[in-house]
N, C-alpha and C positions, 0 to 999 in steps of 0.2 A: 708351226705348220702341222696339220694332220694329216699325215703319213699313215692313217690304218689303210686306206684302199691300198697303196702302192704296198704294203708289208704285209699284207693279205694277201701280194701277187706273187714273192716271192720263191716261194718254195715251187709254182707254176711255171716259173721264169727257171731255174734252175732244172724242173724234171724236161723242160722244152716243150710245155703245155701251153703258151701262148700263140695265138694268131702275130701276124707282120706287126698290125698297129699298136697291138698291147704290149710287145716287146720296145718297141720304136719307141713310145709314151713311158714305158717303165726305163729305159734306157735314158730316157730326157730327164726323168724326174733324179736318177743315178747321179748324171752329172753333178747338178747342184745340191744335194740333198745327201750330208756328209753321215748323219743318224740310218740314212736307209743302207746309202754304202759302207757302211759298218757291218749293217745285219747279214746283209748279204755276205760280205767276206766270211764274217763267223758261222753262218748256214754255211757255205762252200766247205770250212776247213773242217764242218763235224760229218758234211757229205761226205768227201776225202778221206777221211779217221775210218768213217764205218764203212767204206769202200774198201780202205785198205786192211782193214783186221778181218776181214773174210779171208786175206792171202796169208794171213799170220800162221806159223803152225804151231800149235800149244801142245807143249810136253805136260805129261801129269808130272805131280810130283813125287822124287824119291820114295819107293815101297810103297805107293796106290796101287798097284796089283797087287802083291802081298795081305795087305788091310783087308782089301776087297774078297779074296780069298777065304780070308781067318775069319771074315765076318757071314761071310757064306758057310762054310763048314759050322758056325755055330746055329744057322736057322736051322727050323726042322724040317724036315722030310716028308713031301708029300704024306699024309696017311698018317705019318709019326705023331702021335699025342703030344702034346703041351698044357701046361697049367693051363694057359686061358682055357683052350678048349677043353680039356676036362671039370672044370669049373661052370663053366659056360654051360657045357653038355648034362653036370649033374643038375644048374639051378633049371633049365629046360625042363629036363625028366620033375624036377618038384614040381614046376609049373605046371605041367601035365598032370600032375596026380592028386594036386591039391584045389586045386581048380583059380579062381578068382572070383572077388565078392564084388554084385553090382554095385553103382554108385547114381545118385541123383543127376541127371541128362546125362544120360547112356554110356556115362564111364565107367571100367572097373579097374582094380584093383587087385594082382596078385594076393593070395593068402599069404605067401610068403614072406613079403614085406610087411604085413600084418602081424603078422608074427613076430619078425627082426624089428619092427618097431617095440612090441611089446618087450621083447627081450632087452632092449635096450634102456627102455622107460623102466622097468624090472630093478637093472644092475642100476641106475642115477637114482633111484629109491632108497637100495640096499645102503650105495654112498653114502648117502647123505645122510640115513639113519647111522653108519657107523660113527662120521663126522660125527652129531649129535652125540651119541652115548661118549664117544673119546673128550669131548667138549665140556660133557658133565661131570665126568670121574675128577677130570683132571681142577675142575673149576673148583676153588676153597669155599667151605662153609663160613 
């Protein structure tokens, strides 16, 4: 039997959103339809559950105040510097003063990173020329 109309109604049926004859027809269909009066029970008993764990009172656990506390005393303070933001604050001030390089359809490009790129391509050069020279000494004639 297909059962989606009638299980389509239920959660209708339960909030008391049906008119007389939808209930009346949903109530007919109950009787003999032991798969719908299943669902129905099981919607009921999760309706019930989250009805009644709004009455619940939940304790935190043992020294969440404390935690919460010790973890607060370590942020910083309004105003009070921190690495990010001084980090943040100096690559800004570079940003500012080095400018950015245009780029093909209207992007740019900090200099900055232009830089730290090079820097970086720089030091995997120097590597790898050490690599090579350590490679060669060591390699027998």
């Amino acid at each position: 039997m297909d059962c989606s109309y009638f299980g389509s109604r239920l959660n209708l049926y339960v909030d008391g959103e049906l008119g007389y004859l939808e209930v009346a027809e949903l109530q007919g269909h109950l009787s003999f339809c032991p798969d719908c009066a299943a669902e129905l029970a099981r919607l009921s008993e999760v309706r019930g559950a989250l009805a009644a764990w709004g009455e619940v009172e939940l304790a935190p656990p043992p020294g969440f105040a404390e935690r919460i506390a010790a973890a607060a005393a370590q942020e910083a303070r309004p105003g009070q510097a921190t690495v990010g933001r001084v980090v943040g604050g100096a690559l800004e001030a570079l940003d500012d003063a080095l400018g950015r390089i245009p780029l093909p359809g209207g992007r740019t490009v900090p200099v900055k990173n232009v830089l730290g790129y090079g820097i970086a391509a720089t030091a995997v050069i120097i590597q790898v020329e050490r690599f090579l020279r350590r490679t060669r000494e060591l390699k027998p004639l």
